[in-house]
Residue frames relative to the residue before (quaternion, step in Angstrom):
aa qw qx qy qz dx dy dz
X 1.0000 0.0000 0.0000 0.0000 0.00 0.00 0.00
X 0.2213 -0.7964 0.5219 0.2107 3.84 -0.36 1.08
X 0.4903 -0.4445 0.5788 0.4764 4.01 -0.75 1.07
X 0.3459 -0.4347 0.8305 0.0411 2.81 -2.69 0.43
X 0.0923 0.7068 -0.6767 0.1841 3.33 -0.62 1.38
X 0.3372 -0.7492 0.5631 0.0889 3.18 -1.57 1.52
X 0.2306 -0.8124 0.4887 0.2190 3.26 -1.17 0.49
X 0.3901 -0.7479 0.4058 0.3517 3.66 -0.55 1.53
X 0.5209 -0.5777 0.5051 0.3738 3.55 -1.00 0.52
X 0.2505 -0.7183 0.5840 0.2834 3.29 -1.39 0.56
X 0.7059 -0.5142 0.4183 0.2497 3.07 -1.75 1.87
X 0.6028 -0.4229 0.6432 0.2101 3.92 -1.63 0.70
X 0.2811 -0.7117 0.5718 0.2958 3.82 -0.59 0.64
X 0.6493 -0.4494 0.4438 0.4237 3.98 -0.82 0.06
X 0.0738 -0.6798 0.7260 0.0730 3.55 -1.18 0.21
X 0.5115 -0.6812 0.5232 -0.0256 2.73 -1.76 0.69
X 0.4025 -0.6915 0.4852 0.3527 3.56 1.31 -0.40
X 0.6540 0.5366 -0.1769 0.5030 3.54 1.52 -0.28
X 0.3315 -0.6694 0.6038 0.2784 3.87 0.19 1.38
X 0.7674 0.2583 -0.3828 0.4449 3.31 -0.91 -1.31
X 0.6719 0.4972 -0.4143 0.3600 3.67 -0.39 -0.85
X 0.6222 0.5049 -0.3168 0.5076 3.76 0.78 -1.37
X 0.7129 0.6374 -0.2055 0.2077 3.85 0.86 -1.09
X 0.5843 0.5838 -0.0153 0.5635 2.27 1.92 -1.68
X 0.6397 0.3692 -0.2974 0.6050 4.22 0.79 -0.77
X 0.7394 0.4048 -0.4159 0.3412 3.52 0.41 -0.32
X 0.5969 0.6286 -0.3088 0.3916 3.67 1.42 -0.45
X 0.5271 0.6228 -0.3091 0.4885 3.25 1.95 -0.55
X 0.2189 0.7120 -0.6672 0.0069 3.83 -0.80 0.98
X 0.0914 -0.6966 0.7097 0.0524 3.43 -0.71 1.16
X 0.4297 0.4964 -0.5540 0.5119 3.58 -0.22 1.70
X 0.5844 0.2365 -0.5123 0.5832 3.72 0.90 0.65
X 0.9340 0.2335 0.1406 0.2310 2.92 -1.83 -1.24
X 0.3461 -0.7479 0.5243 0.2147 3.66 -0.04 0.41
X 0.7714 0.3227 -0.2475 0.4894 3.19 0.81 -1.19
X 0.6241 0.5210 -0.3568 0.4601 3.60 0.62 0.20
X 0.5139 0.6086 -0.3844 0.4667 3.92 1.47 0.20
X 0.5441 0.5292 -0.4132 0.5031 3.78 0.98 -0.83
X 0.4860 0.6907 -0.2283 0.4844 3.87 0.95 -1.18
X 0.7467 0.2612 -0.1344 0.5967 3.80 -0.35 -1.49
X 0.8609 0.2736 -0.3428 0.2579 3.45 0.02 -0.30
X 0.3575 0.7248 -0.2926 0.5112 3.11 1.79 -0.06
X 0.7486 0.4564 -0.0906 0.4723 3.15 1.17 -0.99
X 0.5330 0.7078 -0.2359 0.3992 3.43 1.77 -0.45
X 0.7893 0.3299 0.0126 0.5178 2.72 1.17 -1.94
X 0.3962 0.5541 -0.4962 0.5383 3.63 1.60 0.42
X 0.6611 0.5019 -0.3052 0.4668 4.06 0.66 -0.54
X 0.4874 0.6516 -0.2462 0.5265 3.17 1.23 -1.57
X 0.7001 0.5582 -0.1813 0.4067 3.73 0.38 -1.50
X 0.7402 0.3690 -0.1267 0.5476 3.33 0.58 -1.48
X 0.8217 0.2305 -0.3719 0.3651 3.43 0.07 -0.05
X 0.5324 0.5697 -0.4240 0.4607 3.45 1.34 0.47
X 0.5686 0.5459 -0.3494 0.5066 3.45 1.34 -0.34
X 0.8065 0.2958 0.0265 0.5113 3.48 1.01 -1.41
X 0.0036 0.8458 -0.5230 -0.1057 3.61 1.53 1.31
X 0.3323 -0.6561 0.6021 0.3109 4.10 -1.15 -0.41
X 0.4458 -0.6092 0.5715 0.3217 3.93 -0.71 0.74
């Protein structure tokens, strides 16, 4: 008889209310490459950057 095993859904990441920002965390996958994570996140907080500098009413 072969167990029945459930898979847990995976959770919605958080948002921000903040496109670019929301755009930018979602482009981040630290599940490849190691050396390619310094990169994506480099890149996160360059967005992260720019729209804190340049808020939108």
């Amino acid at each position: 008889m072969a167990a029945v095993t459930e898979q847990t859904p995976t959770p919605e990441p958080p948002t921000t209310g903040v496109p670019e920002i929301d755009a930018a965390l979602a482009a981040v996958r630290l599940d490849g490459p190691v050396g390619e994570h310094h990169q994506q996140l480099s890149a996160a907080v360059e967005v992260l950057q720019q729209v804190l500098r340049t808020p939108q009413q």
